[in-house]
C-alpha positions in Angstrom: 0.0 0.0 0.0 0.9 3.6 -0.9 2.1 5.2 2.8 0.3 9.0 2.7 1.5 11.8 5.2 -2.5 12.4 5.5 -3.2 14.0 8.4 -0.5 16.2 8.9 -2.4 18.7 11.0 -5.2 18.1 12.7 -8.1 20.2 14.4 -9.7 18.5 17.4 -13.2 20.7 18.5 -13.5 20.2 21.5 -16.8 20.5 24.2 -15.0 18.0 26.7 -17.7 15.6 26.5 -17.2 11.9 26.6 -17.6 12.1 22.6 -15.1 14.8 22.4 -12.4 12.7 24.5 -13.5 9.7 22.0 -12.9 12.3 18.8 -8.9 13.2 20.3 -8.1 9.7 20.7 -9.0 9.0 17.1 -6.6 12.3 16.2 -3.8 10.4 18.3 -4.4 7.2 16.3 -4.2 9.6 13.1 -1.5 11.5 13.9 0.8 9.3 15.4 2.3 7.0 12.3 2.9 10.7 10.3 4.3 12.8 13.1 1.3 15.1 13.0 0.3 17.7 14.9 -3.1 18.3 17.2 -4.1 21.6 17.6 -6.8 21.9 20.2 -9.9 24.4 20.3 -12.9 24.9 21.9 -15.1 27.8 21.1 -16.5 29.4 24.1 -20.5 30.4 23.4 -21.5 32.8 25.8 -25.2 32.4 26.6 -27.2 35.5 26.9 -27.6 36.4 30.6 -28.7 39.6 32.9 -27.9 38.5 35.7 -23.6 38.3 35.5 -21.7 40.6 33.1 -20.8 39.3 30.1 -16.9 39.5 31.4 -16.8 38.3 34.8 -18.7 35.2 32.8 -16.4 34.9 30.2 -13.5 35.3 33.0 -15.8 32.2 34.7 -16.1 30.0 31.3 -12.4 30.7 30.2 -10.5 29.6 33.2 -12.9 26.8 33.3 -11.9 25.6 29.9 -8.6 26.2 30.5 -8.6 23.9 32.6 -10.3 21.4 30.7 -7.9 21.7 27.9 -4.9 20.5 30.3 -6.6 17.6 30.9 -6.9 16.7 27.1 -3.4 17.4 27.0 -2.5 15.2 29.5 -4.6 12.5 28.3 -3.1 12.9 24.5 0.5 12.4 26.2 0.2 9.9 28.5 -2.5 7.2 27.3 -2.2 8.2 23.7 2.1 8.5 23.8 1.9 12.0 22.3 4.8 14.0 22.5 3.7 17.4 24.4 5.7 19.5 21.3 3.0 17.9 18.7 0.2 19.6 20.7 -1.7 23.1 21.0 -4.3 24.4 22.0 -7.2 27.5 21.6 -10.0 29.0 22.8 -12.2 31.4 21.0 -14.9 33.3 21.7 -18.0 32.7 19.1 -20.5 30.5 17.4 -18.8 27.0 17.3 -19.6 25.7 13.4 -18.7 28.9 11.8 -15.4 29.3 14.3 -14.4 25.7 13.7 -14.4 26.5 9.8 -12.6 29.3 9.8 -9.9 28.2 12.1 -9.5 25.0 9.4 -9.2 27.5 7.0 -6.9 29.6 8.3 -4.2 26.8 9.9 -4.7 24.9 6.7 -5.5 22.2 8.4 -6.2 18.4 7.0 -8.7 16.4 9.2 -11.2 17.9 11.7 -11.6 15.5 14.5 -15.5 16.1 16.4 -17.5 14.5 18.7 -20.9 13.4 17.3 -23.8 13.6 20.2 -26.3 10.9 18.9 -29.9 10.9 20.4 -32.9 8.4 19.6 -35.1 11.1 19.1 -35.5 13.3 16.5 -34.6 16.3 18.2 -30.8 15.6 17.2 -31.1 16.2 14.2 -32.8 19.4 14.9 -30.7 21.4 17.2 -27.5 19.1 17.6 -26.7 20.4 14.1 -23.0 21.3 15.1 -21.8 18.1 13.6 -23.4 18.7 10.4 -22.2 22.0 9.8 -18.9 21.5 10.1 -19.0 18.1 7.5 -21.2 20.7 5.2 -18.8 23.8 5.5 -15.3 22.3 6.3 -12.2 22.8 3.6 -10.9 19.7 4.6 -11.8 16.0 6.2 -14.0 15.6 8.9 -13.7 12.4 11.0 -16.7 12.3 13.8 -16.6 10.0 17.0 -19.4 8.5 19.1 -19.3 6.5 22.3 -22.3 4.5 21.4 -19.1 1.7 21.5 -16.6 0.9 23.1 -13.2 2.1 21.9 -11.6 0.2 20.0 -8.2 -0.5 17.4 -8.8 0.5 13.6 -8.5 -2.8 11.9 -10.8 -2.7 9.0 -11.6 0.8 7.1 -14.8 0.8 5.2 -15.3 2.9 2.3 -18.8 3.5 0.6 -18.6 4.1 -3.1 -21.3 5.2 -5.8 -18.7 4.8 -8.4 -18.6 8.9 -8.4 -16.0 10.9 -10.1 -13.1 10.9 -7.3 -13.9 7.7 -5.5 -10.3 6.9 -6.7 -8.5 9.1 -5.7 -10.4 9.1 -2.2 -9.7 5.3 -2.4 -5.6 6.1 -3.0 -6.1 8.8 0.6 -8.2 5.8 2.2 -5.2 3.0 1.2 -2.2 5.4 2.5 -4.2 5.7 5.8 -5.0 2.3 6.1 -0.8 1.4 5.1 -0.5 3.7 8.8 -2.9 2.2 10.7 -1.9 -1.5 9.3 -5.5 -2.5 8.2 -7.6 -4.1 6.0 -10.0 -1.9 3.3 -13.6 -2.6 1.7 -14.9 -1.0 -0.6 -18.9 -1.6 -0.6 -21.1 -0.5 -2.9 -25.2 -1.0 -1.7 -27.5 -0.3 -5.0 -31.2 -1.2 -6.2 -29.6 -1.7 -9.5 -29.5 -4.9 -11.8 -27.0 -7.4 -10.7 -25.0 -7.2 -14.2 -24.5 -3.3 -13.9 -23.4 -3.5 -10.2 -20.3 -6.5 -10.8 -19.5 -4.4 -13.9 -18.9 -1.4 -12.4 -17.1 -2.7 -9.3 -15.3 -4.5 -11.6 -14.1 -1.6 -13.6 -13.2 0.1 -10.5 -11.2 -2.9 -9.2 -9.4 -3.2 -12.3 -8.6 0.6 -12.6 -7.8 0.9 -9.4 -5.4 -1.9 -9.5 -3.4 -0.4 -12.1 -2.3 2.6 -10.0 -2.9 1.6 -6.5 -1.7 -1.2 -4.1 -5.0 -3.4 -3.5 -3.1 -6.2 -2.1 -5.0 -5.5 0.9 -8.1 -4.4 -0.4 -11.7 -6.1 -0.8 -14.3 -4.9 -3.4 -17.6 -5.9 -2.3 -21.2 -5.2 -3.6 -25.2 -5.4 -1.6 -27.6 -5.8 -4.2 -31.0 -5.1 -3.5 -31.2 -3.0 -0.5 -31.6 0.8 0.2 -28.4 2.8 0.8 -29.3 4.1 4.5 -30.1 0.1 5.5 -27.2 -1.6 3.4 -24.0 0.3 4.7 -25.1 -0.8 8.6 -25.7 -3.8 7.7 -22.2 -4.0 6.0 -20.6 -2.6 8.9 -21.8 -5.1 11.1 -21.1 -8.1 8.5 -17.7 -6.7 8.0 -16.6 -5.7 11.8 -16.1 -2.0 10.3 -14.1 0.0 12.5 -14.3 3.5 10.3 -16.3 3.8 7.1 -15.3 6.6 4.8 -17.3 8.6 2.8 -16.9 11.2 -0.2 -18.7 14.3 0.3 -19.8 16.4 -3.3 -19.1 20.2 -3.1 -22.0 21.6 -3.2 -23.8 25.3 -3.2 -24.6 26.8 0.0 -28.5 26.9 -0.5 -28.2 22.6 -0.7 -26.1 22.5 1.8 -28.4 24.2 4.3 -31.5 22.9 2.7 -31.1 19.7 1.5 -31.8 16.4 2.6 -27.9 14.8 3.1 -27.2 11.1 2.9 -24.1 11.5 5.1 -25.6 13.4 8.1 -28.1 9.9 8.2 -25.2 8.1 8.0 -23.1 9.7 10.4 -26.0 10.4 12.8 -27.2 6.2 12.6 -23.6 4.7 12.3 -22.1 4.1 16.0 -18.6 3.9 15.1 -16.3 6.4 13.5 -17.2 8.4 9.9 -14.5 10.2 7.9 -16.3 12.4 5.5 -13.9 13.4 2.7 -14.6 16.3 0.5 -14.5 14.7 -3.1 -12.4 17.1 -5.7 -14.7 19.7 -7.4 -16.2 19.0 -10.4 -14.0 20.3 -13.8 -15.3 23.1 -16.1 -16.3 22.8 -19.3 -14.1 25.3 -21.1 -15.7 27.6 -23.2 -16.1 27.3 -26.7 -13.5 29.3 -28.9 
């Protein structure tokens, strides 16, 4: 397998909630084989309040997180063998999604690390919508973590394909992260379609894929006859998925805040880890002379 330097630098948000503490040890599993770096933030939301001045409650919320942050730090160098000069961390002041894109923006940053908060209920898809903004808005990868598991090695990467252009290069990123981790890869593709049409296309994919990229360690596997949003947890579970990867399409702003998005059912049902990679943006047609 082709060995990648992916991720390099990596963003951990952090609310210091269990899922949050789950999202930095995936960073440290990242970052370790490459020598990368994890720069922690956590964006400090001040409510709106009468009762204590907006500074003495900043003062109050600050040293609080501070606080909070040293324990992250400690955890990242003791359980997860991190040296101490790979490590930083932030707070700012703000509204986290729009913060935690900007800061990835500005470091030039590769992977965002998150915790995902999964309820049963609708309602977290409603107003836990911090998640999903950052996959919709982020420049670069975001991998999301749960602790509806328990933690566990990376052994066997996942990555759903549609056959879409840049599923091969995502699949080259996906084999050079897999080469640090020292796992296995599947690539699953779940369709409605006829039988023929799904082996041919895997099989064109397989073939191309081959003649470019290691697969010496890589599976190509196909569900016929189910929906998408059933298949791929099904798959995880048949397959003992550890992370399942997904390519995310550039989009416009109006369907990112409008539209109805595949990968935030995914991410929001799946219990174990989702790295959503943005896929490269679709060429222009040149004009005509």
């Amino acid at each position: 397998m082709t060995k990648t330097k992916f991720p390099h630098r990596i963003l951990v948000a952090t609310d210091f909630s269990p899922e949050s503490f789950r999202a930095l040890a995936l960073a440290a599993k990242m970052a370790l084989p490459v020598k990368g770096t994890v720069h922690l933030l956590h964006v400090l939301e001040l409510p709106y309040t009468v009762q204590i001045s907006r500074e003495k409650l900043r003062s109050s919320l600050g040293s609080s997180a501070e606080g909070l942050l040293k324990e992250q730090v400690k955890m990242l160098s003791s359980t997860a063998k991190m040296p101490k000069k790979y490590i930083t961390t932030e707070i700012i002041e703000g509204k986290p999604v729009p913060e935690i894109v900007r800061k990835a923006s500005s470091g030039s940053f590769d992977l965002i690390c998150i915790g995902n908060h999964i309820s049963n209920t609708l309602s977290s898809l409603v107003f836990d919508n911090t998640t999903a903004g950052v996959i919709d808005l982020a420049p670069c990868a975001v991998l999301t973590a749960t602790t509806r598991r328990p933690e566990t090695d990376i052994s066997r990467i996942m990555m759903a394909s549609n056959f879409r252009e840049g599923d091969l290069a995502l699949l080259g990123e996906v084999i050079g992260i897999a080469k640090n981790l020292k796992c296995k890869v599947d690539v699953v593709h779940v369709t409605h379609h006829p039988e023929f049409e799904s082996r041919l296309k895997m099989a064109g994919m397989e073939q191309l894929s081959g003649q470019t990229l290691d697969t010496r360690q890589v599976f190509f596997r196909y569900l016929y006859g189910e929906e998408v949003m059933n298949g791929l947890p099904k798959a995880v579970e048949s397959l003992g998925s550890d992370l399942v990867v997904v390519g995310r399409e550039r989009r416009g702003i109006l369907n990112t805040l409008f539209g109805s998005d595949f990968i935030h059912e995914m991410v929001y049902r799946l219990e174990i880890p989702v790295l959503v990679f943005p896929l490269p943006a679709k060429a222009q047609p040149k004009p005509s002379a």
